[in-house]
DRENDO-1510 file (C-alpha; in Angstrom, 1 decimal, always signed):
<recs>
REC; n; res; u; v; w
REC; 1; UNK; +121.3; -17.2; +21.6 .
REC; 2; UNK; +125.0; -16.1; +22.0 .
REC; 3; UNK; +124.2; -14.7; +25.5 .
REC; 4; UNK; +122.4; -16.7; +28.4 .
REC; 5; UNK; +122.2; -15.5; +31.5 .
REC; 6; UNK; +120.9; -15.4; +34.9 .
REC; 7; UNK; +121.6; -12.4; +36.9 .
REC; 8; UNK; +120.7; -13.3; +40.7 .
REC; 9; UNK; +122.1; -10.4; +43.0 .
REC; 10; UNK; +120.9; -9.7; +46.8 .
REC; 11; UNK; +121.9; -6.5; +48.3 .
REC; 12; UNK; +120.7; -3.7; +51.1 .
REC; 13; UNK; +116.8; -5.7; +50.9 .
REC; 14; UNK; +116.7; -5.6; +47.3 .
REC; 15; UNK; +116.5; -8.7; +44.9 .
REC; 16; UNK; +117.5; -9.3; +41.3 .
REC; 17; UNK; +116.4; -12.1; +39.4 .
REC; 18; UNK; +115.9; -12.2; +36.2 .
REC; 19; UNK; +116.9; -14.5; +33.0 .
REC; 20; UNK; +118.2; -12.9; +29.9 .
REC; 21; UNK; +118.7; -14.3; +26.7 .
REC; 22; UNK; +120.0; -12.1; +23.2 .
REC; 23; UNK; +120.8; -13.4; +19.9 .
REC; 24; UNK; +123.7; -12.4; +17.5 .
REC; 25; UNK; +122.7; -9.1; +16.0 .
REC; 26; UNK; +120.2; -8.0; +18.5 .
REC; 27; UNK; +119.5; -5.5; +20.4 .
REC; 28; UNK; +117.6; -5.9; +23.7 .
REC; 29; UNK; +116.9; -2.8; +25.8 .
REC; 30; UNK; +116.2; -3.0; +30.1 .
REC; 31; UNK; +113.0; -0.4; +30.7 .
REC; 32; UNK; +111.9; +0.3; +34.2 .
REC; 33; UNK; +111.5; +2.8; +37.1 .
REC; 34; UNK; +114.4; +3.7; +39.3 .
REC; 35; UNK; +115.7; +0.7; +41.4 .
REC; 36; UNK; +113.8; -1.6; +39.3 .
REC; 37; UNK; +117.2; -3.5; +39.0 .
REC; 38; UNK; +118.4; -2.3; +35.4 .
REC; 39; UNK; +121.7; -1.1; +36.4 .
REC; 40; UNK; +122.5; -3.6; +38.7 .
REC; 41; UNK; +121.7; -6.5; +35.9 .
REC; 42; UNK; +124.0; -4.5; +34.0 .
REC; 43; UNK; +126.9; -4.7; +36.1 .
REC; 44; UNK; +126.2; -8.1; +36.8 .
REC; 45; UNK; +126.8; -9.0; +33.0 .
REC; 46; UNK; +130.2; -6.9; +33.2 .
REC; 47; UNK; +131.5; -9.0; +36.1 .
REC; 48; UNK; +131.5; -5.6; +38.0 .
REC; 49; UNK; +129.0; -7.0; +40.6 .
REC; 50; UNK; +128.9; -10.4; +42.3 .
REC; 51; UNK; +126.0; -12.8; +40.2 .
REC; 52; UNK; +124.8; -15.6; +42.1 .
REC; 53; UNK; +123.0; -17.0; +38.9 .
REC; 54; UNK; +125.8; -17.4; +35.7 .
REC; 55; UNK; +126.5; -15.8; +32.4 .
REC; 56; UNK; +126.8; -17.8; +29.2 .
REC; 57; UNK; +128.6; -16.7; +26.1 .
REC; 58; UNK; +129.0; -18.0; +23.2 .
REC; 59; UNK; +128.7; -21.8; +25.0 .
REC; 60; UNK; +131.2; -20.2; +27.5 .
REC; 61; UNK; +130.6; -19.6; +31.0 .
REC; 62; UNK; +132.2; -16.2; +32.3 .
REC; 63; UNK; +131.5; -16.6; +36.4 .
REC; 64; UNK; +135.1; -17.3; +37.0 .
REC; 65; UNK; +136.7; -14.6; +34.3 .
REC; 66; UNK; +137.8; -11.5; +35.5 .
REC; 67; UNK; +135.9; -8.5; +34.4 .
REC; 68; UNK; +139.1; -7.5; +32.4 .
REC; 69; UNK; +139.1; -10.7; +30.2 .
REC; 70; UNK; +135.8; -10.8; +29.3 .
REC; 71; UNK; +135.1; -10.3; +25.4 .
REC; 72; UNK; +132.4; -7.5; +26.7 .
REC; 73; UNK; +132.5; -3.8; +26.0 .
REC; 74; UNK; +130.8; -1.4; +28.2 .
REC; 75; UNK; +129.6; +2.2; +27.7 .
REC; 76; UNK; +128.8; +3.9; +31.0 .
REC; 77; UNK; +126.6; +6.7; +31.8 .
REC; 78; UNK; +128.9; +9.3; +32.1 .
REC; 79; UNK; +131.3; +7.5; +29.3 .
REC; 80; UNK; +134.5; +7.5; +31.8 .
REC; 81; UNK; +137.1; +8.7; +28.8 .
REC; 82; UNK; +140.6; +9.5; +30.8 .
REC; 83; UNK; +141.0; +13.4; +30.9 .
REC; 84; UNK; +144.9; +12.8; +30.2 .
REC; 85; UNK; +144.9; +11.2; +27.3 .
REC; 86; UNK; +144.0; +12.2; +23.9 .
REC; 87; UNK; +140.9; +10.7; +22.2 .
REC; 88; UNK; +142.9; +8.2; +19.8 .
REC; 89; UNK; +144.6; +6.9; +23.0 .
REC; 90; UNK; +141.3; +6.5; +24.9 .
REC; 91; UNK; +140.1; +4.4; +22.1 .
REC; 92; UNK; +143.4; +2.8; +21.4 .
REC; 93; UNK; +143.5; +1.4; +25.3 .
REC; 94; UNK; +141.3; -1.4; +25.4 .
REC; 95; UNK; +143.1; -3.0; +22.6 .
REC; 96; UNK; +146.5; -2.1; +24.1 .
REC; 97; UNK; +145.1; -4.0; +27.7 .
REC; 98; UNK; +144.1; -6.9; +25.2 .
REC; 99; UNK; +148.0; -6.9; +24.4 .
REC; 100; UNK; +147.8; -5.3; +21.1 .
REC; 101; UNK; +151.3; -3.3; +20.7 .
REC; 102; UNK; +151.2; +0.3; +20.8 .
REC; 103; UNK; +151.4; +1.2; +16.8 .
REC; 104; UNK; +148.9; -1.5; +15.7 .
REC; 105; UNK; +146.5; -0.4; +18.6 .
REC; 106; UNK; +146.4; +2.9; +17.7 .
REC; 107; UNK; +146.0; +2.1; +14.0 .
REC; 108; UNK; +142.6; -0.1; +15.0 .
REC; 109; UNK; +141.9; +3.2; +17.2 .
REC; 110; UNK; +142.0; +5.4; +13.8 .
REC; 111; UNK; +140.1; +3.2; +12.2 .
REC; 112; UNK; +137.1; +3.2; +15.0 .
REC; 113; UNK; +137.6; +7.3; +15.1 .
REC; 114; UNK; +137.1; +7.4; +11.2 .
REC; 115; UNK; +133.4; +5.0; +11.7 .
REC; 116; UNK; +132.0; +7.2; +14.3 .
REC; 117; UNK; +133.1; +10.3; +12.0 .
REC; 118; UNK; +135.6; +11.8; +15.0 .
REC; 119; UNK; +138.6; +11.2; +12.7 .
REC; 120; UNK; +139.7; +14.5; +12.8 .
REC; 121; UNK; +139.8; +15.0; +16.4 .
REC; 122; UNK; +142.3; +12.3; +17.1 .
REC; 123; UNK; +144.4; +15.0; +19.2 .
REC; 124; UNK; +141.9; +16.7; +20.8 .
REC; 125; UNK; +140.9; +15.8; +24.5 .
REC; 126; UNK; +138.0; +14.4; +26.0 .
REC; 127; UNK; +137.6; +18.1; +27.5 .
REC; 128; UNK; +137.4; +19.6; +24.3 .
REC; 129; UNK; +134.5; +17.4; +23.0 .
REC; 130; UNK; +130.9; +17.8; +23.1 .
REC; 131; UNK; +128.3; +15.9; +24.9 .
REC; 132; UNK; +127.6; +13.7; +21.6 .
REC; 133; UNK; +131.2; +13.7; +20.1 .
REC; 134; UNK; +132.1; +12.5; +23.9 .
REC; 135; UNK; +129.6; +9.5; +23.6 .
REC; 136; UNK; +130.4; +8.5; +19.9 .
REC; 137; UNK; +134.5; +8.2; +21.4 .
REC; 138; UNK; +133.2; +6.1; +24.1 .
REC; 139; UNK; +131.2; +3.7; +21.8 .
REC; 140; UNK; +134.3; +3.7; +19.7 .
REC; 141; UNK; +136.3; +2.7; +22.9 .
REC; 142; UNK; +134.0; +0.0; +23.7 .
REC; 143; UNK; +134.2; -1.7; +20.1 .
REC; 144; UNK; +138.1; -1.4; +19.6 .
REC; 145; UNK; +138.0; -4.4; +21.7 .
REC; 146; UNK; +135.9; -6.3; +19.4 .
REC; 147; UNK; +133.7; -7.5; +22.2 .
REC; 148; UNK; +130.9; -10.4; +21.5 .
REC; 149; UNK; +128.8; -8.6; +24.1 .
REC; 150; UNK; +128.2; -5.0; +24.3 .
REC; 151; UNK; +126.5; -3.0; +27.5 .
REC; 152; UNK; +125.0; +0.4; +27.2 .
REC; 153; UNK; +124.4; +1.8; +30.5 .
REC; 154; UNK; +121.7; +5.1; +29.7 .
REC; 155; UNK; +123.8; +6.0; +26.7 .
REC; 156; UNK; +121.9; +9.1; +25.9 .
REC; 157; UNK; +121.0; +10.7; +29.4 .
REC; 158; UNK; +123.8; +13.0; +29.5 .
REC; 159; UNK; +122.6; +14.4; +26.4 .
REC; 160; UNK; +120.2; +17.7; +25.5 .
REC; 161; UNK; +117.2; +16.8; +24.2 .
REC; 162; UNK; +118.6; +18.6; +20.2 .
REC; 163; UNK; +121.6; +16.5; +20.7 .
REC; 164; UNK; +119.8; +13.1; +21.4 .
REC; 165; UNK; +117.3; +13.3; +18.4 .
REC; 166; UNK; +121.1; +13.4; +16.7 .
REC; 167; UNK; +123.2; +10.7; +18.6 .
REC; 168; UNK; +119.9; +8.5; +18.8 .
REC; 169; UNK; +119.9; +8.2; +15.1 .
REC; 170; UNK; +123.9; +7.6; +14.8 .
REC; 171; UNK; +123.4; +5.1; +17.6 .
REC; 172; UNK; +121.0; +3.0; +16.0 .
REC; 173; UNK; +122.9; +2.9; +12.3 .
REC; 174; UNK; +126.4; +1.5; +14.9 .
REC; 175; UNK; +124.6; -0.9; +16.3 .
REC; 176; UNK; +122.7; -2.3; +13.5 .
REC; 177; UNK; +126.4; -2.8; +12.0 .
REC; 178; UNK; +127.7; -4.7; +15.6 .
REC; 179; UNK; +127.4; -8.5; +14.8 .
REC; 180; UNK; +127.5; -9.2; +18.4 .
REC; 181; UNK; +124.9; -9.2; +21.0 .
REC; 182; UNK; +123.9; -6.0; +22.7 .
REC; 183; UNK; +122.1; -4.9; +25.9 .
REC; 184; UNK; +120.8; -1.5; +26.9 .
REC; 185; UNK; +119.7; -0.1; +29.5 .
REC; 186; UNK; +117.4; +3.0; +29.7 .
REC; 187; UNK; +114.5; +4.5; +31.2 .
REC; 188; UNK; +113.6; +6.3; +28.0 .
REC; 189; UNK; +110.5; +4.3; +26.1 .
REC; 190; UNK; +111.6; +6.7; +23.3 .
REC; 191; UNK; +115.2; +5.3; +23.3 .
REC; 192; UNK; +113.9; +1.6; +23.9 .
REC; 193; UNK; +111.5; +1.8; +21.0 .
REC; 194; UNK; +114.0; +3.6; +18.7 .
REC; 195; UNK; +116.8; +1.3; +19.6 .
REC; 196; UNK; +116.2; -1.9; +20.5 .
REC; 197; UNK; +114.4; -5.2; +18.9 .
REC; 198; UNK; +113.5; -6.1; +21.6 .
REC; 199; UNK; +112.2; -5.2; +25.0 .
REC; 200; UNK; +112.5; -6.4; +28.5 .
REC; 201; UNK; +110.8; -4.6; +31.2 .
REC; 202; UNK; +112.4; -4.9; +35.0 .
REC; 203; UNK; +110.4; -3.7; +37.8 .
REC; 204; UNK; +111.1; -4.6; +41.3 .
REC; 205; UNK; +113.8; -6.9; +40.1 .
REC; 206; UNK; +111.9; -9.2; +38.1 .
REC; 207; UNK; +111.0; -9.4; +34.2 .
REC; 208; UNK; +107.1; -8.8; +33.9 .
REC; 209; UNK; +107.2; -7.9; +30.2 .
REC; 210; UNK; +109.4; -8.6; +27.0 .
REC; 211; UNK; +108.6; -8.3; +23.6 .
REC; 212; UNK; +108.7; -6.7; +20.5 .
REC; 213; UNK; +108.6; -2.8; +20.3 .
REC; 214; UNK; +105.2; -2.8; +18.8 .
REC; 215; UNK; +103.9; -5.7; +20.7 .
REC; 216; UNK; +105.0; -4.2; +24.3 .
REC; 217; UNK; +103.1; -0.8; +23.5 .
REC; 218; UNK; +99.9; -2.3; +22.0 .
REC; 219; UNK; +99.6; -4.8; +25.1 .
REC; 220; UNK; +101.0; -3.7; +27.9 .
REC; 221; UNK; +101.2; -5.9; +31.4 .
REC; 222; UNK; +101.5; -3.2; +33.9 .
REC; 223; UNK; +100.5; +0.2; +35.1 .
REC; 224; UNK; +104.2; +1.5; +34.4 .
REC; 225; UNK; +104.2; +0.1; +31.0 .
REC; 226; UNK; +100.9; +1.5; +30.4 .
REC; 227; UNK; +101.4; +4.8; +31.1 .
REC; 228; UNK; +105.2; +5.0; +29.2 .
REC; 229; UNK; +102.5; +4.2; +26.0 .
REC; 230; UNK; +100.3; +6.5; +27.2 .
REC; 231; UNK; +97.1; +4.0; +27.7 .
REC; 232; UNK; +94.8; +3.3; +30.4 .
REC; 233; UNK; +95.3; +0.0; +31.1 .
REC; 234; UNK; +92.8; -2.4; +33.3 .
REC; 235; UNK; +92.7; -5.9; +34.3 .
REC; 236; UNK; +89.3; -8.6; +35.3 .
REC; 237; UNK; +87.2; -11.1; +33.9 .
REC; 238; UNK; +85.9; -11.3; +30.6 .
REC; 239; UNK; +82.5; -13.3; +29.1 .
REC; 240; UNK; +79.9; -12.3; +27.1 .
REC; 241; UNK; +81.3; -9.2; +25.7 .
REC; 242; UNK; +82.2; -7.2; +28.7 .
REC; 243; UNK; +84.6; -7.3; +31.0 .
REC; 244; UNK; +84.2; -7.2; +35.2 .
REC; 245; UNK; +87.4; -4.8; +36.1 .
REC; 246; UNK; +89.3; -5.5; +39.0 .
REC; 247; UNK; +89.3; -2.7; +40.4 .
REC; 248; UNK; +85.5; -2.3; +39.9 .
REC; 249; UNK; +83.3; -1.5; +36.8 .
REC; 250; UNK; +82.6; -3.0; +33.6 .
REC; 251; UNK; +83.4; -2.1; +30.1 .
REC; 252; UNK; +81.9; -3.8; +26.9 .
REC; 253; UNK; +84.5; -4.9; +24.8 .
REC; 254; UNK; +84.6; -6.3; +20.9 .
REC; 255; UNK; +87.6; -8.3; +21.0 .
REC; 256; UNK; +86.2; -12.4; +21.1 .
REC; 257; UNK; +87.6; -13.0; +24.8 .
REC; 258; UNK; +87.1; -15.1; +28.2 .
REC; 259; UNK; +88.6; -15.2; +31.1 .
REC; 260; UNK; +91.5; -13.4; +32.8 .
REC; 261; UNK; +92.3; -10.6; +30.1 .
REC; 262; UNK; +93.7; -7.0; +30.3 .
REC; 263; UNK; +91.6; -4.2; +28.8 .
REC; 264; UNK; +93.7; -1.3; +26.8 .
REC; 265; UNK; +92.6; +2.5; +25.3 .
REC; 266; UNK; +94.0; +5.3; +25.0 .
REC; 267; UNK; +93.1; +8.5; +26.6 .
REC; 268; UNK; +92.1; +10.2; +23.6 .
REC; 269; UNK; +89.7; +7.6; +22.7 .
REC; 270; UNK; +87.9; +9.0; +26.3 .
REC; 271; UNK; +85.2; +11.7; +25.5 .
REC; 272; UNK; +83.7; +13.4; +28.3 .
REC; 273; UNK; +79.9; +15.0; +28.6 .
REC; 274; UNK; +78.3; +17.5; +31.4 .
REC; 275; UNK; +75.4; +15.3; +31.0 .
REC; 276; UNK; +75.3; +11.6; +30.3 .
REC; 277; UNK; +75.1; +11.3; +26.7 .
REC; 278; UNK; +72.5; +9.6; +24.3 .
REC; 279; UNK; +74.0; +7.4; +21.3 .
REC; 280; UNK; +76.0; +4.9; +20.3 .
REC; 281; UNK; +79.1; +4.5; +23.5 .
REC; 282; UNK; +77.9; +1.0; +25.3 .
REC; 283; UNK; +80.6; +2.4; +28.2 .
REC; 284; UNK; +79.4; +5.1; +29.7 .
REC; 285; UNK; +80.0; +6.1; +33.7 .
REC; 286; UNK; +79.8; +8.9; +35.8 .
REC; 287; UNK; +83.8; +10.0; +37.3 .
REC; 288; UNK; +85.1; +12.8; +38.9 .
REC; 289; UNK; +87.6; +15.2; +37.6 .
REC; 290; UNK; +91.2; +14.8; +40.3 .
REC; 291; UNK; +94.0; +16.6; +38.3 .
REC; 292; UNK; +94.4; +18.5; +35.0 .
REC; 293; UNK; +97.8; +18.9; +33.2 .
REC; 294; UNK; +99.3; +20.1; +30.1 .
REC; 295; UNK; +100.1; +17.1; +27.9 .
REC; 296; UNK; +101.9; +17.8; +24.3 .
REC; 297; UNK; +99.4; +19.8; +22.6 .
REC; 298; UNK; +96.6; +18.7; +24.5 .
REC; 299; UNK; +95.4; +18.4; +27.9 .
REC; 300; UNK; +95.2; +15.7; +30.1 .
REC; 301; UNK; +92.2; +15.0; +32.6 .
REC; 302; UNK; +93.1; +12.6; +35.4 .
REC; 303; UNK; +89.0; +11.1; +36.3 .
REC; 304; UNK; +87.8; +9.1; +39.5 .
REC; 305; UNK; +85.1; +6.4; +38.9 .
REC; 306; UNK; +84.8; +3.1; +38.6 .
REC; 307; UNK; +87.1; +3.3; +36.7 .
REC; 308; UNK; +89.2; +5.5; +36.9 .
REC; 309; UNK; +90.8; +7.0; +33.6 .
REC; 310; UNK; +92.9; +9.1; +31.9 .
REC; 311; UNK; +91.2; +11.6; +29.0 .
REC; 312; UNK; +92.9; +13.2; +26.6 .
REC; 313; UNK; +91.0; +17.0; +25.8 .
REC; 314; UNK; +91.4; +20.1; +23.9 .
REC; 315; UNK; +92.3; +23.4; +25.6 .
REC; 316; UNK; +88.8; +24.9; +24.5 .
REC; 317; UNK; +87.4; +21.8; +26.0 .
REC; 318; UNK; +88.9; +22.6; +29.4 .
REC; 319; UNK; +86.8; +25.7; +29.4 .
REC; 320; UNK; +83.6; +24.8; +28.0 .
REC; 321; UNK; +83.6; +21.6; +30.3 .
REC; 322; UNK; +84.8; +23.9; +33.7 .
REC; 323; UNK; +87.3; +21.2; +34.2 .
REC; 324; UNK; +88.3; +21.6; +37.5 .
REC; 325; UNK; +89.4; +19.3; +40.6 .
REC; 326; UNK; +86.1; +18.1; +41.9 .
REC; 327; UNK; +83.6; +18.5; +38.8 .
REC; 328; UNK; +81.4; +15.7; +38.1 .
REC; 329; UNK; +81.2; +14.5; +34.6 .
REC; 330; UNK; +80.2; +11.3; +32.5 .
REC; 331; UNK; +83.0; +9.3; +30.3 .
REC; 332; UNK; +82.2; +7.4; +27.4 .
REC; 333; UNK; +84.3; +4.9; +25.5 .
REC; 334; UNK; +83.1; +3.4; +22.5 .
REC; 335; UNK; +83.4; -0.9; +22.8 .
REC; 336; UNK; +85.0; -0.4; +19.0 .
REC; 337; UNK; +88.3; +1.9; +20.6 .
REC; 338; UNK; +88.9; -0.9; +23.7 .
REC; 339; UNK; +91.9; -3.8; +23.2 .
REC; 340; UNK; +91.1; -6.7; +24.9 .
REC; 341; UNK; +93.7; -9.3; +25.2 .
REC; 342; UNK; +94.6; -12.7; +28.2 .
REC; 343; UNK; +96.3; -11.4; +31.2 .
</recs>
């Protein structure tokens, strides 16, 4: 791992602590809520806020270095490029603060310009610039300095939504070319999961998932990471083919499990009946409906029971079930559409 870390900051009653690791070539994104800590771990890995823990790279520790002389390049929010100077000499100052003379600076400057494809606006000024030519100089900016650790801070946010689908894609081709290690942060799953190769999820200051892309959405830990992948998601007691929920209930599950274990479907595998329904579902339960919302193409159903749930319906459905705040129906889940895995 070319970055070690341990990121241990206590301010205004909220703690950080957390232990980060990325390899060469990777790409590890920070998910979580607001104030789960992203940011600030962020920041702590920049040497902009005090760490109590340490930060190893490449075997060498960075505590003492000031933010200025650590091989790290950092792409803020809002991107920061100096309205004064043109875009070749935004990109041209980090090397020029590294003590590269003016000429050769803005030479390595040109050449960063001509890889993110803004060769031609060398000139121009940062006002002139749209949102995703404005991120692409400050990625540029960030790797003129040939940093062995780069930190994304919610590259993407300041974007439309036509833009990102854009920028996303150029993103991911840069950083699959950057031989160092690279952290993002976002509250995007979309980003993460586009992005990253791996994921760590921070809520209230502490890791309580990492993983994979495709490992984190097929098993997640929490209720947060559950609904970014769009699951119901319920913890208890397996034995004998069922599980004893938590938070009251059972469901019958296939997977070959014991003990502490989370339980995982998704809404659409929900199907709800007037009447309880005859057949094959071994889950079957009487809820009541809370909340109904549009959802993509479909409709989502928020139920009361034990358990509660999240369904997944067509708008015909909405009318020919009455699906209104208070209406008592019976959800069914086939065993066969549950993921059972150990908590």
């Amino acid at each position: 791992m070319s970055l070690v870390a341990r990121l241990v900051v206590a301010r205004h009653g909220f703690r950080l602590d957390a232990e980060l690791e990325v390899a060469d070539g990777e790409v590890v994104a920070l998910l979580g809520p607001n104030g789960a800590g992203k940011t600030t771990a962020l920041r702590a890995l920049a040497g902009l806020t005090a760490n109590e823990g340490t930060v190893v790279l490449d075997g060498a520790t960075l505590d003492q270095v000031p933010t200025e002389r650590r091989p790290i390049g950092v792409v803020f929010q809002d991107y920061l490029l100096f309205p004064h100077l043109s875009i070749l000499d935004n990109v041209a100052f980090g090397p020029r603060c590294h003590g590269t003379g003016r000429a050769a600076a803005r030479r390595e400057a040109m050449d960063w310009l001509g890889r993110v494809g803004l060769a031609d606006y060398a000139r121009a000024r940062p006002r002139t610039l749209s949102g995703g030519q404005a991120q692409r100089v400050a990625l540029a900016r960030a790797l003129a300095v040939r940093p062995r650790l780069l930190l994304l801070d919610e590259p993407l946010a300041a974007l439309d939504a036509g833009t990102r689908l854009e920028i996303r894609s150029r993103l991911r081709h840069h950083l699959s070319g950057f031989a160092g290690a690279t952290v993002l942060v976002t509250h995007d799953p979309l980003d993460a999961m586009v992005l990253a190769d791996r994921i760590v999820v921070l809520e209230r200051g502490g890791i309580v998932q990492s993983g994979a892309p495709a490992d984190i959405t097929r098993r997640p830990r929490t209720d947060y990471v559950a609904r970014l992948v769009g699951l119901n998601l319920y913890r208890g007691r397996a034995g004998d083919g069922s599980v004893d929920l938590s938070g009251g209930g059972r469901l019958a599950v296939d997977d070959p499990v014991d003990g502490e274990v989370f339980v995982a479907f998704p809404p659409s595998a929900v199907a709800l009946y007037p009447e309880r329904p005859e057949g094959s579902p071994r889950n079957v339960w009487p809820v009541t409906v809370v909340g109904v919302e549009r959802y993509g193409d479909r409709v989502r159903v928020e139920l009361a029971g034990e358990p509660a749930v999240m369904a997944d319906v067509t708008a015909a459905a909405v009318a020919e079930l009455e699906l209104l705040a208070g209406r008592k129906l019976w959800a069914a889940v086939k065993a066969t559409e549950t993921h059972a895995y150990p908590a």
